[in-house]
C-alpha positions in Angstrom: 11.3 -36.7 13.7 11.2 -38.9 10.5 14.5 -38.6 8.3 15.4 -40.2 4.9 18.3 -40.1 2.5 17.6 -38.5 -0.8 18.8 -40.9 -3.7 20.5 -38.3 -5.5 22.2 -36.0 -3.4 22.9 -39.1 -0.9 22.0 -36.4 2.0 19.8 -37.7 5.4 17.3 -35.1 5.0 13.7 -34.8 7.3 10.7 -36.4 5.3 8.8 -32.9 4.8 11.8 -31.9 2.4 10.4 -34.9 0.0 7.7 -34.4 -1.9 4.4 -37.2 -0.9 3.3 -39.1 -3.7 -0.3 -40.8 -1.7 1.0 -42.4 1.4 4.8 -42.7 0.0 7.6 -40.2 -0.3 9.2 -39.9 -3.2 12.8 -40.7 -3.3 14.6 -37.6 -4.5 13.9 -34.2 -2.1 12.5 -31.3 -3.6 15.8 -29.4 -4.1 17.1 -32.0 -6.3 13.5 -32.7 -8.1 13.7 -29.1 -8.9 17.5 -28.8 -10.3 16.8 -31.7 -12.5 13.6 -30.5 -13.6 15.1 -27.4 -14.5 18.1 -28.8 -15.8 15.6 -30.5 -18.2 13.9 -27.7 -19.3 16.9 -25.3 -20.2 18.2 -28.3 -22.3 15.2 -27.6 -24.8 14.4 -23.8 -25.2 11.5 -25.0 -26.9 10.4 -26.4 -23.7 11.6 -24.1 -21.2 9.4 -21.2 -23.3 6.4 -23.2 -23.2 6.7 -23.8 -19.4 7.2 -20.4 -18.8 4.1 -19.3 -20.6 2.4 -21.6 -18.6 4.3 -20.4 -15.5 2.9 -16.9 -16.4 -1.0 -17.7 -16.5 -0.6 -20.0 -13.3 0.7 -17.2 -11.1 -1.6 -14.7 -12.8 -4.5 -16.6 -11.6 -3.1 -18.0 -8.6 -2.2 -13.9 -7.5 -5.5 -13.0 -7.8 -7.1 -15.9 -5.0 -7.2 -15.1 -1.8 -4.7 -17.6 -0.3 -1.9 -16.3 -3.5 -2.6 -12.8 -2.0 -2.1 -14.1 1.2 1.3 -16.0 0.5 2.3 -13.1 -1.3 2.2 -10.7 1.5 3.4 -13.4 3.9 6.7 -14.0 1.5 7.4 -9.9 0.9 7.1 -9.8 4.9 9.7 -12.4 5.8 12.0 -11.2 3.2 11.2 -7.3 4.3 12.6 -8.6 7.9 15.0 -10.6 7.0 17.6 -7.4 6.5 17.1 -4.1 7.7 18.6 -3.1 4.0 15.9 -4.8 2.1 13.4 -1.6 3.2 15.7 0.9 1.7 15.4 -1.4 -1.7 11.5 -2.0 -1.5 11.2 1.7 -1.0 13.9 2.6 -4.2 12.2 0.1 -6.7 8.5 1.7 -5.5 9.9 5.2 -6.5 11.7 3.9 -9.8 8.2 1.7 -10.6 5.9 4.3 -9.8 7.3 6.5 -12.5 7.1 4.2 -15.2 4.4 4.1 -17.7 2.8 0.7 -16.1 3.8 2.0 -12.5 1.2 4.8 -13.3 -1.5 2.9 -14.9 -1.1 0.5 -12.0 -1.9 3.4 -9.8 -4.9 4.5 -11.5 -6.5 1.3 -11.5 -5.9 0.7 -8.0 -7.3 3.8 -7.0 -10.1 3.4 -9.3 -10.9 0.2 -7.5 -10.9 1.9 -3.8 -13.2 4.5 -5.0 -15.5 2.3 -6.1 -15.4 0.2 -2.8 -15.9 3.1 -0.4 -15.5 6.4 -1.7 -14.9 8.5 1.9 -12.2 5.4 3.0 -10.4 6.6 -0.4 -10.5 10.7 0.8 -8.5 9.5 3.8 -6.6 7.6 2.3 -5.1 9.9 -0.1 -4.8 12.9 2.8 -2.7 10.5 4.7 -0.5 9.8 1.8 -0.4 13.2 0.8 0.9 14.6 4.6 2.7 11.5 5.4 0.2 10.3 8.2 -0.2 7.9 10.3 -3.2 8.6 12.5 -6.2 8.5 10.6 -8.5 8.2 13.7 -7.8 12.0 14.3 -9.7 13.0 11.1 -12.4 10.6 11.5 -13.2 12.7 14.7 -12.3 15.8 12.9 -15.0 14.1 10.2 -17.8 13.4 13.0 -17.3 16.7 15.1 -18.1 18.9 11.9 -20.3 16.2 9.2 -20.7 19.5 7.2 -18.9 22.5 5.3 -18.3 24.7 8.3 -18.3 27.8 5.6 -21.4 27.2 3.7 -23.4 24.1 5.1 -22.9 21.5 2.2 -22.8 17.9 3.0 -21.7 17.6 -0.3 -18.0 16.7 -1.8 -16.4 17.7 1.2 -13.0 17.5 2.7 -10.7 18.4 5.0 -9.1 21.7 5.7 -5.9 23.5 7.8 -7.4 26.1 9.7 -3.9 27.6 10.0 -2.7 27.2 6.4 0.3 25.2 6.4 1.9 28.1 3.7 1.6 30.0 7.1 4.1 27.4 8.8 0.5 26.4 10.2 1.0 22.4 11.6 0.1 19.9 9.4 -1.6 17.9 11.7 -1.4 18.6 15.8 -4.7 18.1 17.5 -8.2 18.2 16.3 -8.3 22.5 16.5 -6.9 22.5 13.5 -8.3 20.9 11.5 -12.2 21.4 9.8 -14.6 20.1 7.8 -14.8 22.4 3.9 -16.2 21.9 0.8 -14.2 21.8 -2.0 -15.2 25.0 -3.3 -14.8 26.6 0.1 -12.0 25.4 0.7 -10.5 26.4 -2.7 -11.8 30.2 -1.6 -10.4 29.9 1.5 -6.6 29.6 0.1 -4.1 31.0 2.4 -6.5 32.8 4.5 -7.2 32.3 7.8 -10.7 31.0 8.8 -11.1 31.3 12.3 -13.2 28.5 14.5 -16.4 29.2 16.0 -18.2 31.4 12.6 -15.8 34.7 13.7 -15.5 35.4 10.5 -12.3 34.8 8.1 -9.0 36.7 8.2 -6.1 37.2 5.7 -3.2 36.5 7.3 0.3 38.2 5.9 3.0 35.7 5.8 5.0 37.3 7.9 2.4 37.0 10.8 2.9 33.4 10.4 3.0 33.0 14.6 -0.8 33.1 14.6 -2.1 30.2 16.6 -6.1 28.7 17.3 
């Protein structure tokens, strides 16, 4: 283990905390490279606005590579687990963003871009953010058991549907019974109705006989 003092802050500090100039460390370490760099640059505002405007494009471009996307995720998850708190405040600046005009149009574009890549992966998607979900296997097997509109034989726009109607206290999600395969027109028909398995037919179900099970 390799260890040299830093000329300025006079500290014994290991040699990967100084910056490598070819074959040579440099003699100041990166913390106080850094402080006088930035001591240097708040001296002149002139200076320190140019450097951040450069500071902006870099990380613009740098974001968008796969290795910035990378170290981004890898830095949010270290600090994420570095407090149990630091959820809680991810979570509360989500909600606060997400309501904000640029929150919004950063959600539209993102789910514009998903679409585009695979349309179905999308539908799921936006079912398992809807119902809070996290097993998305169950409706793929919900998706290959039916492949069609159980109602009126489409292959077409299709999605998925309660058979006990979750107004009805039905369960959101509990096994693969209920759950089918509609159209989006069916399913719109459908409402609160009951549409019972197997082409019996379809049955409106009074709220108050919300006990009915498949």
């Amino acid at each position: 283990m390799s260890l040299k003092v830093c000329t300025d802050c006079k500290v014994e500090k290991l040699v990967s905390e100084f910056e490598r100039n070819g074959n040579y460390t440099r003699a100041k370490c990166k913390k106080c490279k850094n402080a006088q760099t930035y001591a240097r640059r708040k001296s002149d505002p002139e200076i320190y606005n140019r450097y951040l405007e450069r500071q902006k494009f870099w990380l613009r471009d740098y974001r968008a590579t796969e290795h910035g996307k990378a170290a981004r995720a890898e830095s949010k998850r270290k600090w994420l687990d570095s407090d149990p708190s630091n959820r809680e405040k991810a979570r509360e600046w989500s909600r606060k963003h997400s309501r904000t005009e640029h929150g919004k149009e950063a959600t539209r574009a993102k789910n514009r871009r998903l679409y585009r890549e695979n349309p179905e992966k999308f539908r799921l998607r936006q079912i398992r953010h809807r119902f809070d979900l996290s097993d998305i296997e169950l409706l793929e097997e919900v998706r290959e058991r039916d492949k069609v509109c159980q109602l009126c034989g489409t292959d077409k726009d299709l999605s998925f549907d309660h058979i006990v109607p979750v107004a009805l206290n039905g369960p959101l999600i509990s096994c693969a019974r209920q759950l089918q395969i509609l159209c989006r027109s069916c399913n719109s028909f459908k409402g609160i109705n009951l549409f019972l398995p197997e082409n019996q037919g379809m049955m409106v179900v009074n709220r108050a006989n919300n006990g009915v099970t498949v």
